[in-house]
C-alpha positions as CSV (number, residue, x, y, z in Angstrom):
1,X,-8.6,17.9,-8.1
2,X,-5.3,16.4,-8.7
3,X,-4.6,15.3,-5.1
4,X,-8.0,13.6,-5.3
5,X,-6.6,10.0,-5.9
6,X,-3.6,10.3,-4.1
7,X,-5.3,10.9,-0.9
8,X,-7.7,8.2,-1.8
9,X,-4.8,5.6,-1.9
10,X,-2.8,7.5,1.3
11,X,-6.6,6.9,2.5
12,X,-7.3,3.0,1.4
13,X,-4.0,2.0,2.4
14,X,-4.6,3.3,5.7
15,X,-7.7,2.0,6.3
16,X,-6.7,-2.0,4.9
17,X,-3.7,-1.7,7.2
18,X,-4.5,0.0,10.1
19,X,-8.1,-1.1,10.4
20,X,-9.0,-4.2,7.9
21,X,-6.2,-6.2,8.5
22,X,-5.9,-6.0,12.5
23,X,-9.3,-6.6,12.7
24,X,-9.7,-9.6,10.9
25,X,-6.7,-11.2,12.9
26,X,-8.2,-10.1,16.5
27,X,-11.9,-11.3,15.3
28,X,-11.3,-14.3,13.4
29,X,-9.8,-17.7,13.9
30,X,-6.8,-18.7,12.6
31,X,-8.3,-20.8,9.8
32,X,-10.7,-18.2,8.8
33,X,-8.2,-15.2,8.2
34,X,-6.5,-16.7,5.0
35,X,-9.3,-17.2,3.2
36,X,-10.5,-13.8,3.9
37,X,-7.3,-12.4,3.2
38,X,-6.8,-14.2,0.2
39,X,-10.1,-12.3,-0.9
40,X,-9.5,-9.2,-0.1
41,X,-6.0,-8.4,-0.7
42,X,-6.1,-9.4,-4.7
43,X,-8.8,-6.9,-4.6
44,X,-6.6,-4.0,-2.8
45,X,-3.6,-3.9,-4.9
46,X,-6.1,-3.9,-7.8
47,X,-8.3,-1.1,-6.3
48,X,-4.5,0.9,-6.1
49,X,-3.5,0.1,-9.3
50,X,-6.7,1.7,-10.8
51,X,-6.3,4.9,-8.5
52,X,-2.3,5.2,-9.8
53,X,-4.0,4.9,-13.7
54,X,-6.7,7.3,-12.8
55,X,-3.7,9.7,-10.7
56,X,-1.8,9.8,-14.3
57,X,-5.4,10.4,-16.6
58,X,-6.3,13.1,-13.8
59,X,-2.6,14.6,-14.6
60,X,-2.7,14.5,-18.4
61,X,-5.7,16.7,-18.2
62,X,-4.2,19.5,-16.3
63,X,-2.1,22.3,-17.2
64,X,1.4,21.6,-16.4
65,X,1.7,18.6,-14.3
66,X,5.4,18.2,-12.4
67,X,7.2,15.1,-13.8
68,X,7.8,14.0,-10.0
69,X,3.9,13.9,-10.3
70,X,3.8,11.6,-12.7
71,X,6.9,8.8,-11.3
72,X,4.5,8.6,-8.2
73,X,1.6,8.1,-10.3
74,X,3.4,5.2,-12.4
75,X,5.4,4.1,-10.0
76,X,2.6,3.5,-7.7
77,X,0.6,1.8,-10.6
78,X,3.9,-0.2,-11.0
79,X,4.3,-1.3,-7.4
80,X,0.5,-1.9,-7.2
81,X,0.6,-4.6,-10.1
82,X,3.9,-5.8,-8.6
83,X,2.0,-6.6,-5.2
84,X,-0.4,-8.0,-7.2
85,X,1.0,-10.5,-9.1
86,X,3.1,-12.2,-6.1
87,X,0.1,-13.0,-4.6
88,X,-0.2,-16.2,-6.4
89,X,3.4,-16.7,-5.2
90,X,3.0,-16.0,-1.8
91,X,-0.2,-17.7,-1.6
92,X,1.9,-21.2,-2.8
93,X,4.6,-20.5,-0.6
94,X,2.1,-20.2,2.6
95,X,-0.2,-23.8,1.4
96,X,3.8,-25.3,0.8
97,X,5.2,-24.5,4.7
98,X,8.2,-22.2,2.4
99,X,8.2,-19.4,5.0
100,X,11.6,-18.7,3.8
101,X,9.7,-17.9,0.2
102,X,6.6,-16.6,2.0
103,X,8.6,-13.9,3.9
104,X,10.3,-12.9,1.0
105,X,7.5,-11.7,-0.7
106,X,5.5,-11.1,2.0
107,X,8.3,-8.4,3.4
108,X,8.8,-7.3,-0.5
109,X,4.7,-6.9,-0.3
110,X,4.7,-4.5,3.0
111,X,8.0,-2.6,1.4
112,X,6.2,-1.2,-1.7
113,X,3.0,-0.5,-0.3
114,X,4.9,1.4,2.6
115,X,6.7,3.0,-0.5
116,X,3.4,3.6,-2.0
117,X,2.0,5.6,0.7
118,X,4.7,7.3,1.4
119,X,4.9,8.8,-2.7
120,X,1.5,9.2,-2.0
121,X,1.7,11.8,1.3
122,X,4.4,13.2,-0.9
123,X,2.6,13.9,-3.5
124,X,1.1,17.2,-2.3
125,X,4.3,18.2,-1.1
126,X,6.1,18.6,-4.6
């Protein structure tokens, strides 16, 4: 039951990237992609952070849960509210024209949720 929520976010993360995301840039215009995005994302990194919570409850209740276990469930409840709360951030730095800014944390966005996934294959590897 343990690599229930893992493979729930290796699954959501997949799915918003590889099939949410692309979609909404090939099938809407440009002026109707940030709003939706601005929607939807908030929502994501929230919807991870609960699944990295419920990954370390889940743990807690078994018998001997591997401390490697429990850094991927924290940090990916960790990078999950990171993601999070730069959205406001980027969000400013996209209605200001800062693309320097927006790329920042935009890149620093991508690079923990890759990280995320990655802890997250991992996970029933260890």
């Amino acid at each position: 039951m343990h690599f229930y929520f893992p493979g729930m976010i290796v699954g959501l993360i997949l799915l918003q990237t590889a099939v949410v995301a692309p979609t909404l840039f090939k099938k809407l215009e440009s002026n109707q992609v940030g709003p939706v995005i601005r929607a939807l994302w908030p929502k994501f990194f929230l919807f991870l952070t609960i699944l990295g919570m419920a990954t370390i409850v889940d743990l807690y209740q078994h018998n001997n849960p591997s401390n490697i276990h429990y850094a991927i469930a924290g940090l990916t409840t960790i990078f999950s509210l990171i993601c999070y709360a730069i959205i406001p951030a980027t969000n400013r730095a996209t209605d200001e024209g800062n693309n320097k800014r927006f790329n920042l944390l935009h890149r620093t966005s991508v690079l923990l949720t890759v990280i995320i996934l990655l802890m997250n294959i991992g996970f029933v590897l260890v």
